[in-house]
N, CA, C and O atoms as a GROMACS GRO file, in nm:
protein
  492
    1UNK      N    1  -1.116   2.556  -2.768
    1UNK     CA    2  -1.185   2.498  -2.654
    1UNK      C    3  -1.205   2.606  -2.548
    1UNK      O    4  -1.110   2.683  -2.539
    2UNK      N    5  -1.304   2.628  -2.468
    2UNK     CA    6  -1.340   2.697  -2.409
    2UNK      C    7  -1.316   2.644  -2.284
    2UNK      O    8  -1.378   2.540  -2.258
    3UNK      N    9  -1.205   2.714  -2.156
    3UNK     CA   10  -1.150   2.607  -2.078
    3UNK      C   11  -1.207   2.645  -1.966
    3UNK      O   12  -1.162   2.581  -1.871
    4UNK      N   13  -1.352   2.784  -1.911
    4UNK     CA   14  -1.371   2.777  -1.830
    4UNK      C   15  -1.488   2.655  -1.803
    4UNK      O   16  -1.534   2.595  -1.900
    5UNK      N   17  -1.519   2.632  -1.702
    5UNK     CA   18  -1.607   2.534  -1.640
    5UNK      C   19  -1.759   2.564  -1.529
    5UNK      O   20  -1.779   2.616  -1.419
    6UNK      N   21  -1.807   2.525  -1.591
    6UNK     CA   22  -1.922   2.542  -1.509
    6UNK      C   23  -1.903   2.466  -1.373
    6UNK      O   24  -1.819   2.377  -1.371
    7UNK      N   25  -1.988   2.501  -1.236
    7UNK     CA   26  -2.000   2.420  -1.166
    7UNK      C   27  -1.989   2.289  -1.175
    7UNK      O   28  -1.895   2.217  -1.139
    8UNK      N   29  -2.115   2.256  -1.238
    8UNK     CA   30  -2.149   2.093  -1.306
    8UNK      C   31  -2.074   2.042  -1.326
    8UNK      O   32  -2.041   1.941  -1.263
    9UNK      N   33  -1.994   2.105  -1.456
    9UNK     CA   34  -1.874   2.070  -1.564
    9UNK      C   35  -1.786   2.003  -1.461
    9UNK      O   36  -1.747   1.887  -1.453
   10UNK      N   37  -1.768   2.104  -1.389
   10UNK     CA   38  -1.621   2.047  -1.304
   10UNK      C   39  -1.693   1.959  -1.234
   10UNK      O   40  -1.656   1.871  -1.312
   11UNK      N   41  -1.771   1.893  -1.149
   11UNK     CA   42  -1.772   1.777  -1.102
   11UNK      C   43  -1.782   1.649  -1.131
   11UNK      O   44  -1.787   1.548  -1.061
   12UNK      N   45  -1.786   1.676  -1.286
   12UNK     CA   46  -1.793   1.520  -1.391
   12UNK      C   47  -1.662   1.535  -1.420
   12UNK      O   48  -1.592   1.436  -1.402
   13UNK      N   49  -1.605   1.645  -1.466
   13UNK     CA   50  -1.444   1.617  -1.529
   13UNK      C   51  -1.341   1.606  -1.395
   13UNK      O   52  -1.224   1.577  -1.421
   14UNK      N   53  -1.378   1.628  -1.256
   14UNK     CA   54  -1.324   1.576  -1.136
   14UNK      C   55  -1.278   1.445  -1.157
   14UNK      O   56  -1.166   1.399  -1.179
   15UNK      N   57  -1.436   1.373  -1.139
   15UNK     CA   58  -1.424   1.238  -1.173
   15UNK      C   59  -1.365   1.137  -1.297
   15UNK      O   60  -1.327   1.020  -1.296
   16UNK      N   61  -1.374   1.226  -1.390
   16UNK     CA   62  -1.284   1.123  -1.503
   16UNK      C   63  -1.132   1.196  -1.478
   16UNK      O   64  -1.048   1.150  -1.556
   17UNK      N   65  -1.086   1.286  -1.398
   17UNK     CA   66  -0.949   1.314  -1.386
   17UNK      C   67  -0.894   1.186  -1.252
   17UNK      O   68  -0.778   1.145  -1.243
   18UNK      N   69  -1.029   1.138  -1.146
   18UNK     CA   70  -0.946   1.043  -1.062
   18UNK      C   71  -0.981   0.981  -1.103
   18UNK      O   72  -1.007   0.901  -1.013
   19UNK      N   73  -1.024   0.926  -1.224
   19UNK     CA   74  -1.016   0.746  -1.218
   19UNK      C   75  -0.912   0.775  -1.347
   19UNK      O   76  -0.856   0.671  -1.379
   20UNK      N   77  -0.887   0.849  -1.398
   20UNK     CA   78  -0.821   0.802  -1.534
   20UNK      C   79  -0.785   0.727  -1.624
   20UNK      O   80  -0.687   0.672  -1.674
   21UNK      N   81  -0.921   0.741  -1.631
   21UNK     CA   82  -0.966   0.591  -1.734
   21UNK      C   83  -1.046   0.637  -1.846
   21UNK      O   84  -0.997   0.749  -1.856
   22UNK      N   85  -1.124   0.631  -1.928
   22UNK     CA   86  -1.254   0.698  -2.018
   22UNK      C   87  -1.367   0.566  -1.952
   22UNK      O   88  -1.363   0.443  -1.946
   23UNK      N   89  -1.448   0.659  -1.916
   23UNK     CA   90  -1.599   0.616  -1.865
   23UNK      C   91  -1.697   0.631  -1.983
   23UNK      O   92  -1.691   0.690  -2.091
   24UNK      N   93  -1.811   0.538  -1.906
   24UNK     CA   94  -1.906   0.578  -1.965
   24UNK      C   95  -1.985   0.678  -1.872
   24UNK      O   96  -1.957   0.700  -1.755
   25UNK      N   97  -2.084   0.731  -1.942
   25UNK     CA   98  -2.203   0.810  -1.845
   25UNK      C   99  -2.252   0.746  -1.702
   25UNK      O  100  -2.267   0.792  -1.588
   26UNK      N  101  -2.272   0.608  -1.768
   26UNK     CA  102  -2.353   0.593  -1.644
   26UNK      C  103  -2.248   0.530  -1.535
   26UNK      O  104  -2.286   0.518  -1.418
   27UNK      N  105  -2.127   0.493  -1.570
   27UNK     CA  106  -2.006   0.497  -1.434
   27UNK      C  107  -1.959   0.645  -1.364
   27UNK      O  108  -1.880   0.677  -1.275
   28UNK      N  109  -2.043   0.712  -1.448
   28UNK     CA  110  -2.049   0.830  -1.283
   28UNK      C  111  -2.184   0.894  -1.263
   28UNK      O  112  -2.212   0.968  -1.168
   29UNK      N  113  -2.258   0.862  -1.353
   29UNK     CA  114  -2.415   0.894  -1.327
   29UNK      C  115  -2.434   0.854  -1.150
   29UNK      O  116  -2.453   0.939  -1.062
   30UNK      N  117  -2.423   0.714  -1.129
   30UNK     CA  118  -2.476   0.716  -1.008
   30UNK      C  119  -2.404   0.756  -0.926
   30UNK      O  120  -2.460   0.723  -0.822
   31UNK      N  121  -2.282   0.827  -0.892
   31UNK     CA  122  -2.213   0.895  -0.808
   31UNK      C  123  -2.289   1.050  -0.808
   31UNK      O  124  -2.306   1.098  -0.696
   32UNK      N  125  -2.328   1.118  -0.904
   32UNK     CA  126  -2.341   1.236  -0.912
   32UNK      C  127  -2.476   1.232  -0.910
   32UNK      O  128  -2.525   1.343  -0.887
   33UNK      N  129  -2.577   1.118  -0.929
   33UNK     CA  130  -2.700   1.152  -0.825
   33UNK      C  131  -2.737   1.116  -0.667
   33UNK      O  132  -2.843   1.142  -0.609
   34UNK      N  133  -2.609   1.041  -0.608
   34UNK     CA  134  -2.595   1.048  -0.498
   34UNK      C  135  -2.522   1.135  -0.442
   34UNK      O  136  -2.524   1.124  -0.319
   35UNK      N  137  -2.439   1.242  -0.493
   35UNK     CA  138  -2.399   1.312  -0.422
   35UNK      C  139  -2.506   1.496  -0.443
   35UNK      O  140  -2.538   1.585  -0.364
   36UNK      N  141  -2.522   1.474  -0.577
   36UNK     CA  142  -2.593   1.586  -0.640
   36UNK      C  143  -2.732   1.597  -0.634
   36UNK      O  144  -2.808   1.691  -0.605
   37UNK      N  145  -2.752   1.463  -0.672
   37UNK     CA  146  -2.893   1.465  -0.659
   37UNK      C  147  -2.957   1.467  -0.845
   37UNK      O  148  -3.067   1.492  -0.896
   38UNK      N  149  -2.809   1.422  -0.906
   38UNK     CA  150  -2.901   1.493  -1.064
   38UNK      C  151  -2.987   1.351  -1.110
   38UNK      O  152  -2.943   1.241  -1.077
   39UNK      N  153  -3.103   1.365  -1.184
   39UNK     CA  154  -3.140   1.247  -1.236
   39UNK      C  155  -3.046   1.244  -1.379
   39UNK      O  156  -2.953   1.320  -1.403
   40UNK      N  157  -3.108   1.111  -1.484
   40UNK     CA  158  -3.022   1.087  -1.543
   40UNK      C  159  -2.975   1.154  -1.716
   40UNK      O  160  -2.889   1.135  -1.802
   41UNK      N  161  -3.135   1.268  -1.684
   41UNK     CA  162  -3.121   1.355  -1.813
   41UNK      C  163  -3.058   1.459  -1.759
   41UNK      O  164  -3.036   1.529  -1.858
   42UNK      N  165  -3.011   1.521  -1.660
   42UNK     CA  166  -2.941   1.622  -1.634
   42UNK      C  167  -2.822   1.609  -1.640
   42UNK      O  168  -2.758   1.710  -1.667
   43UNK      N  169  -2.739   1.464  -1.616
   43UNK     CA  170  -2.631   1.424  -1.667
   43UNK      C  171  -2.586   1.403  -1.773
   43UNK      O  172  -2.465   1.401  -1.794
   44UNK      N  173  -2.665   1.384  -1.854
   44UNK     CA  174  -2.656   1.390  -2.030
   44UNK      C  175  -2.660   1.542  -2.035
   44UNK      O  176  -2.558   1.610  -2.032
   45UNK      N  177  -2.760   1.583  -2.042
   45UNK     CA  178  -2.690   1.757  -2.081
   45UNK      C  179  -2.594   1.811  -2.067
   45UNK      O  180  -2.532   1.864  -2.159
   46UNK      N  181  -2.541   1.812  -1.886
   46UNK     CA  182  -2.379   1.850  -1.886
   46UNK      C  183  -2.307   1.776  -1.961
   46UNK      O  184  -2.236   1.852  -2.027
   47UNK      N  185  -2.278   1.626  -1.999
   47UNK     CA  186  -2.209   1.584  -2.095
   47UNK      C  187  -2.187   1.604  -2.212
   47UNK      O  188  -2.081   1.611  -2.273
   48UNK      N  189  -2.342   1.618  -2.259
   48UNK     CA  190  -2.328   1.707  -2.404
   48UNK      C  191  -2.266   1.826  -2.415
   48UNK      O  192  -2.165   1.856  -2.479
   49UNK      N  193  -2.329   1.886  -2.351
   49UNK     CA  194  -2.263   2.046  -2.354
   49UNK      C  195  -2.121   2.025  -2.305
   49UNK      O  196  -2.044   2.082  -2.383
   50UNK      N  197  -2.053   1.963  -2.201
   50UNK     CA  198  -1.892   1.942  -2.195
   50UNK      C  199  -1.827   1.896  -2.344
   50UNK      O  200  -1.716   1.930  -2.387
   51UNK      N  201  -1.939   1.799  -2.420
   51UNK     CA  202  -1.876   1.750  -2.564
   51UNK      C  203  -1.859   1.864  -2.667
   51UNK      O  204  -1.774   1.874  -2.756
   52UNK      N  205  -1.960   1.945  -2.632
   52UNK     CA  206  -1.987   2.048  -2.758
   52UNK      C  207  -1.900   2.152  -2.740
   52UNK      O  208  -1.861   2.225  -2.831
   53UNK      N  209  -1.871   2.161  -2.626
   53UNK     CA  210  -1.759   2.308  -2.567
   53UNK      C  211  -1.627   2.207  -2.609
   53UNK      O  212  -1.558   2.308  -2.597
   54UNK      N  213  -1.552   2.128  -2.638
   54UNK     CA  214  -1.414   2.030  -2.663
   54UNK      C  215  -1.360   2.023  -2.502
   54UNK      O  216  -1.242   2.024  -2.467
   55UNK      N  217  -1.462   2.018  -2.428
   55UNK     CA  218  -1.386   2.001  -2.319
   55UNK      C  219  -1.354   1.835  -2.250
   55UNK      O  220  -1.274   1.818  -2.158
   56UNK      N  221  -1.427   1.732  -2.309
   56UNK     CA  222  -1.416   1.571  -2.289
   56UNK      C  223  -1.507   1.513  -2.420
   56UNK      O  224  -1.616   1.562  -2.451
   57UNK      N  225  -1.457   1.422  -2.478
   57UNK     CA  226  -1.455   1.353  -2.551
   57UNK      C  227  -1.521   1.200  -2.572
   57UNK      O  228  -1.495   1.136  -2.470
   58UNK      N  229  -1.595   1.121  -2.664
   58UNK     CA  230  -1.649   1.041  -2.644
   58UNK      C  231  -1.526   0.947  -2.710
   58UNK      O  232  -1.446   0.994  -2.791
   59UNK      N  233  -1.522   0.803  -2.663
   59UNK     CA  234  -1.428   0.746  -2.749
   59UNK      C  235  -1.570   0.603  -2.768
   59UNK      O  236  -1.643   0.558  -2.680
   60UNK      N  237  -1.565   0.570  -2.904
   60UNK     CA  238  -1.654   0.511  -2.922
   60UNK      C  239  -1.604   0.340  -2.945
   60UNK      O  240  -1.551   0.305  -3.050
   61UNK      N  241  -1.625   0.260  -2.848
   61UNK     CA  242  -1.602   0.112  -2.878
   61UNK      C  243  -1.729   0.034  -2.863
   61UNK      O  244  -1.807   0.043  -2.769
   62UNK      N  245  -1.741  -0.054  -2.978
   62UNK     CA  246  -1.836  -0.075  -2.971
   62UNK      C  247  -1.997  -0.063  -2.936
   62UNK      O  248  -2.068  -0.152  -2.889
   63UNK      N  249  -2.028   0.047  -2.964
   63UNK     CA  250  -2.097   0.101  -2.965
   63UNK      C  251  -2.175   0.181  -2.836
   63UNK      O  252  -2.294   0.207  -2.823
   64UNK      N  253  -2.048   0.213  -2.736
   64UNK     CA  254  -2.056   0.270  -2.614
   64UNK      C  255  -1.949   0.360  -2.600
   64UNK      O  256  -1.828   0.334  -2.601
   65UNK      N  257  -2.013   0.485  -2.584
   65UNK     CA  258  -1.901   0.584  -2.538
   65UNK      C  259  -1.825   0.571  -2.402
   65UNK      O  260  -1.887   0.539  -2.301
   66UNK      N  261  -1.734   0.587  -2.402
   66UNK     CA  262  -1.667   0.646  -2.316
   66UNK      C  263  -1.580   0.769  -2.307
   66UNK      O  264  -1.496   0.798  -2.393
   67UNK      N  265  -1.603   0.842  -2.196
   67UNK     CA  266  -1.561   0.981  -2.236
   67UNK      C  267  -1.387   0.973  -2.164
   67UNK      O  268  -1.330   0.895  -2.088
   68UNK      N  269  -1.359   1.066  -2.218
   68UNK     CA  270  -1.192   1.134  -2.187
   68UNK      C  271  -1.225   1.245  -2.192
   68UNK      O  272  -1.308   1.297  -2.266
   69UNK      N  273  -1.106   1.334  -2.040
   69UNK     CA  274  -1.148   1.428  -2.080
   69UNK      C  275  -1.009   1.526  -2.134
   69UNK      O  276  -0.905   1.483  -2.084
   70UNK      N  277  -0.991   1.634  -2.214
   70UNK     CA  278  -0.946   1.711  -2.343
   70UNK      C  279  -0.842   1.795  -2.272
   70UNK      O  280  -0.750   1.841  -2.339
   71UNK      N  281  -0.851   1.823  -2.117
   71UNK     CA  282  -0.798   1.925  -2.070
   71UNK      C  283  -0.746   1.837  -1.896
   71UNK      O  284  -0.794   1.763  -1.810
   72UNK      N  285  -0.623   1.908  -1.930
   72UNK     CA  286  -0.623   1.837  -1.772
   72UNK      C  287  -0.633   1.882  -1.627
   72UNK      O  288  -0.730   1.956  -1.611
   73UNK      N  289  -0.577   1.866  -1.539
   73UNK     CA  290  -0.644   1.939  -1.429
   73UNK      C  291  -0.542   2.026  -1.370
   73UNK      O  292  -0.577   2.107  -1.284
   74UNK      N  293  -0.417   2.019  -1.406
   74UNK     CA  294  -0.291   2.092  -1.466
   74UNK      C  295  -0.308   2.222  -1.531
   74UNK      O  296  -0.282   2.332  -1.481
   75UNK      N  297  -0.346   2.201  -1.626
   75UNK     CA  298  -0.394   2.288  -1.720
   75UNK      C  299  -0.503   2.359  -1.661
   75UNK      O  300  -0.483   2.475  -1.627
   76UNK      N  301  -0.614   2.308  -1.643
   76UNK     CA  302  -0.728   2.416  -1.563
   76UNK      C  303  -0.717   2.469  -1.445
   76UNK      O  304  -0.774   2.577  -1.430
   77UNK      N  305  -0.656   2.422  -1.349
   77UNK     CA  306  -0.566   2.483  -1.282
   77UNK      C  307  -0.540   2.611  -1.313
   77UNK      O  308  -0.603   2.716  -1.299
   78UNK      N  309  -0.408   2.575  -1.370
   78UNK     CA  310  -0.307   2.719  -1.391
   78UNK      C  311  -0.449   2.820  -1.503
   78UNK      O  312  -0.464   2.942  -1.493
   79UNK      N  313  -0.509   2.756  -1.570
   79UNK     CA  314  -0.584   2.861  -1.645
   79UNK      C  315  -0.714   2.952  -1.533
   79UNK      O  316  -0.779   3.053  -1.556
   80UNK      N  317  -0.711   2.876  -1.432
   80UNK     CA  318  -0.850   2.894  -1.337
   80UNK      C  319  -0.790   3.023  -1.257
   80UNK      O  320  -0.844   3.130  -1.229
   81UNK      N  321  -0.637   2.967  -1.226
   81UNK     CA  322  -0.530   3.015  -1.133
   81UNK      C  323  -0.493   3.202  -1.176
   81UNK      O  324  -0.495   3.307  -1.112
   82UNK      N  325  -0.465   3.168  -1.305
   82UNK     CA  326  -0.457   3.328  -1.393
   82UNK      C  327  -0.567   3.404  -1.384
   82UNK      O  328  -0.568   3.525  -1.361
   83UNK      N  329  -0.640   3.350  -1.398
   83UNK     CA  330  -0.759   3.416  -1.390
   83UNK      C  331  -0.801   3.478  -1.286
   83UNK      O  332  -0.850   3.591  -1.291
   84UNK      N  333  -0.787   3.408  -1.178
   84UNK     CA  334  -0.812   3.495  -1.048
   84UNK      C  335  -0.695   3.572  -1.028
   84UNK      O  336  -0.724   3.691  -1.018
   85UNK      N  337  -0.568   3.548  -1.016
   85UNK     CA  338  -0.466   3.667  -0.995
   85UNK      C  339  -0.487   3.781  -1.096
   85UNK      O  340  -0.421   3.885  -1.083
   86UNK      N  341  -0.575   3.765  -1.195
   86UNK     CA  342  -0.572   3.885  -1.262
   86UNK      C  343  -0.693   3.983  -1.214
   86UNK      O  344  -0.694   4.106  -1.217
   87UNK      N  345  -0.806   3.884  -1.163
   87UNK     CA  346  -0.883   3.954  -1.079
   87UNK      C  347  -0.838   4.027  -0.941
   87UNK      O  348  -0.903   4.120  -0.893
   88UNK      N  349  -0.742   3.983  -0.893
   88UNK     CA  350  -0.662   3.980  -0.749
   88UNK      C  351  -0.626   4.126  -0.742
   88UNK      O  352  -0.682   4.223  -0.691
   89UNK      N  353  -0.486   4.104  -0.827
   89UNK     CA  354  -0.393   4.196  -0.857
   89UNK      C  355  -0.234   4.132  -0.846
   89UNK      O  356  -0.136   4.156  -0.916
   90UNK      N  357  -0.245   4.066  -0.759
   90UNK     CA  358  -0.119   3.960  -0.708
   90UNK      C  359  -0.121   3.867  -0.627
   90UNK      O  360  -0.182   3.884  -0.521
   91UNK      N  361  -0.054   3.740  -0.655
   91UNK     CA  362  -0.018   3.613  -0.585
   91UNK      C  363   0.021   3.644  -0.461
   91UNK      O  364  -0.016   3.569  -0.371
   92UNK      N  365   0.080   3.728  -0.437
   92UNK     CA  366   0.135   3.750  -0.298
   92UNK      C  367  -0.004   3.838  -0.164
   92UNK      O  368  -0.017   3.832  -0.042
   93UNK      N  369  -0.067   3.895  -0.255
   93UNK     CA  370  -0.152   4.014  -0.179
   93UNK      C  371  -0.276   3.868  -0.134
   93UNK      O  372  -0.341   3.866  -0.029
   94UNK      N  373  -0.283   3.742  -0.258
   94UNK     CA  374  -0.392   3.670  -0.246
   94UNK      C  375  -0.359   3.590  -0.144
   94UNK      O  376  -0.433   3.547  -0.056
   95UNK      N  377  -0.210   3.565  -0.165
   95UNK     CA  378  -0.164   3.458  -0.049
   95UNK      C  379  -0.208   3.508   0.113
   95UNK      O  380  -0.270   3.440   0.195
   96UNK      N  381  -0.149   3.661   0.131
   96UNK     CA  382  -0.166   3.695   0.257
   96UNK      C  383  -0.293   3.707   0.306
   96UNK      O  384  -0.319   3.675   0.422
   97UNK      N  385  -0.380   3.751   0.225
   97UNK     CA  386  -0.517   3.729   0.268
   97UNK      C  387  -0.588   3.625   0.259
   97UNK      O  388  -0.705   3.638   0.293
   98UNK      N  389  -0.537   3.474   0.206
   98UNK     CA  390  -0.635   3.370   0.269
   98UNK      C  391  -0.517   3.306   0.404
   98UNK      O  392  -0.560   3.231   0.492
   99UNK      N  393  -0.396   3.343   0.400
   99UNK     CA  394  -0.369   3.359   0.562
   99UNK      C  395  -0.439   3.398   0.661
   99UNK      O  396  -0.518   3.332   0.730
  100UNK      N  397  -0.397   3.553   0.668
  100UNK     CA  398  -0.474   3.621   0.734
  100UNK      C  399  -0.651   3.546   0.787
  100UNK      O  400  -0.695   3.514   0.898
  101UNK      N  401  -0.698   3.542   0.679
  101UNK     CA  402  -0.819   3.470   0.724
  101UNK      C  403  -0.875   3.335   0.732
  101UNK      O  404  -0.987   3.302   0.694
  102UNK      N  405  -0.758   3.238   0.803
  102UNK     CA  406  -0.720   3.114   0.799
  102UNK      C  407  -0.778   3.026   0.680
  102UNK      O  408  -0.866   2.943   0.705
  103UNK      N  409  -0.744   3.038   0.588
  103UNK     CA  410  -0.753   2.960   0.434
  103UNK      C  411  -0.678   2.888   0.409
  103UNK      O  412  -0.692   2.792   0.333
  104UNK      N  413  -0.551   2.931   0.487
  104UNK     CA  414  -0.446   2.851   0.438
  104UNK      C  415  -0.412   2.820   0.572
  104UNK      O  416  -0.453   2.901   0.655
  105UNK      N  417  -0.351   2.731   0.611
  105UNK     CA  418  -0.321   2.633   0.774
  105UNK      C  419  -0.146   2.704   0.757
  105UNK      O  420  -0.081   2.750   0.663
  106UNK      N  421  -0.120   2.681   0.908
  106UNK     CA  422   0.058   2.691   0.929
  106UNK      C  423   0.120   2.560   0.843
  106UNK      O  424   0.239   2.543   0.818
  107UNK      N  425   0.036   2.494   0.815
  107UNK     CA  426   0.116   2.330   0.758
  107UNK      C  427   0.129   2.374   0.578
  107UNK      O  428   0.229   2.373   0.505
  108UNK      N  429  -0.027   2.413   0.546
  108UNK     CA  430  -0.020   2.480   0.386
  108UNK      C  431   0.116   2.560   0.356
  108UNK      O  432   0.196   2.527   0.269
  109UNK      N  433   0.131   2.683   0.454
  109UNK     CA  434   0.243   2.751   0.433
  109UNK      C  435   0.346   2.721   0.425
  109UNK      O  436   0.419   2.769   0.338
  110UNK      N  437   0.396   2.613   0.533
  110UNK     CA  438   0.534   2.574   0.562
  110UNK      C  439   0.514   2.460   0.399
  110UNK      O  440   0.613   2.431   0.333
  111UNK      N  441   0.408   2.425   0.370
  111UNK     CA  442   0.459   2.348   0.241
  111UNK      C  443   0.519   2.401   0.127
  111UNK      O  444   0.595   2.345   0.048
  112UNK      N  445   0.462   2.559   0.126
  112UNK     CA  446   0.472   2.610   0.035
  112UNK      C  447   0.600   2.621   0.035
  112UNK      O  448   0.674   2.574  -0.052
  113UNK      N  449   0.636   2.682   0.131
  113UNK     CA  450   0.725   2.755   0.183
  113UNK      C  451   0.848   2.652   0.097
  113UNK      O  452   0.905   2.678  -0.009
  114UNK      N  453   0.864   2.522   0.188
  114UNK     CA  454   0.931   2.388   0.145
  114UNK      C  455   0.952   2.412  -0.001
  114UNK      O  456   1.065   2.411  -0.049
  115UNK      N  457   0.814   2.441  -0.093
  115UNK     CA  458   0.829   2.417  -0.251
  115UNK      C  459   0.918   2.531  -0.317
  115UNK      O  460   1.000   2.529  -0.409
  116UNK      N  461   0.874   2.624  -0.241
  116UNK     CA  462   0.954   2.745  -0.324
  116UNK      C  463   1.088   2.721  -0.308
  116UNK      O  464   1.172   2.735  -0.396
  117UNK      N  465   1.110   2.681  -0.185
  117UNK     CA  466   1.296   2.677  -0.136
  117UNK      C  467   1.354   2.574  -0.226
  117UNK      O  468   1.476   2.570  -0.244
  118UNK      N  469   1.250   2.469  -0.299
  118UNK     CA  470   1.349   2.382  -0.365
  118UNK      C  471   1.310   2.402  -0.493
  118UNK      O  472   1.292   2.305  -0.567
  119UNK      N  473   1.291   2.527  -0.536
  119UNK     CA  474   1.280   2.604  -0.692
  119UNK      C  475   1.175   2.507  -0.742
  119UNK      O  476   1.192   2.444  -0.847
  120UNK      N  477   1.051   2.494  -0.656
  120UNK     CA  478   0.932   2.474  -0.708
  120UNK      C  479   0.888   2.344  -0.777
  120UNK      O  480   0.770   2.318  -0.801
  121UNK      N  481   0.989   2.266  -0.807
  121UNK     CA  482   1.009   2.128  -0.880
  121UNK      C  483   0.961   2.012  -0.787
  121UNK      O  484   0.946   1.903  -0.841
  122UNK      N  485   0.927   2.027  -0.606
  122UNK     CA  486   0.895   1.954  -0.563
  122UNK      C  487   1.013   1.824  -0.517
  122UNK      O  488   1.002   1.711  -0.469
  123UNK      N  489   1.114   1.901  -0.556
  123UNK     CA  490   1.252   1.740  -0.475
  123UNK      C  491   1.322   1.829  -0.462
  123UNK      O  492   1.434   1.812  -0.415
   0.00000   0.00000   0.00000
């Protein structure tokens, strides 16, 4: 599976990551031509092509797909995440510079801050 994402890509697999459910097309078609503007063959193409790359899945009931999608947002994440620190050079050099150039808020930090102190597990 090919886990990078197109623009597009990621704003349909957004949406089947918050509802977490398997949709059909057209339960987010009309979200993504009101926010995007796509009509309803441009949404079929990114779908196809998301199907053909294994990145979401059709599940077929009765004779209506609904998609799932293959990868989670966990996962693309940390794969999206590597990727740029390898472009970077380091987590730390990236951190200070979206400080530095307010990217990250005093509240972001002190969260972080919070996560690391409790070995990252979040409790």
């Amino acid at each position: 599976m090919d886990n990078r994402l197109t623009d597009s890509e990621l704003e349909i697999i957004r949406i089947l990551w918050r509802e977490k459910r398997p949709l059909k097309v057209s339960e987010f078609r009309d979200e993504l031509e009101e926010r995007r503007g796509w009509n309803k063959s441009t949404t079929q193409t990114v779908v196809t092509r998301m199907r053909d790359k294994g990145i979401i899945e059709p599940l077929d009931r009765y004779g209506v797909a609904r998609y799932v999608p293959l990868i989670t947002e966990d996962e693309y994440t940390l794969t999206e995440g590597k990727a740029v620190l390898e472009r970077f050079g380091s987590a730390k050099a990236l951190a200070m510079a979206m400080v530095r150039n307010g990217n990250l808020t005093d509240s972001d930090v002190e969260e972080l801050r919070d996560y690391f102190k409790m070995g990252g597990d979040g409790k």
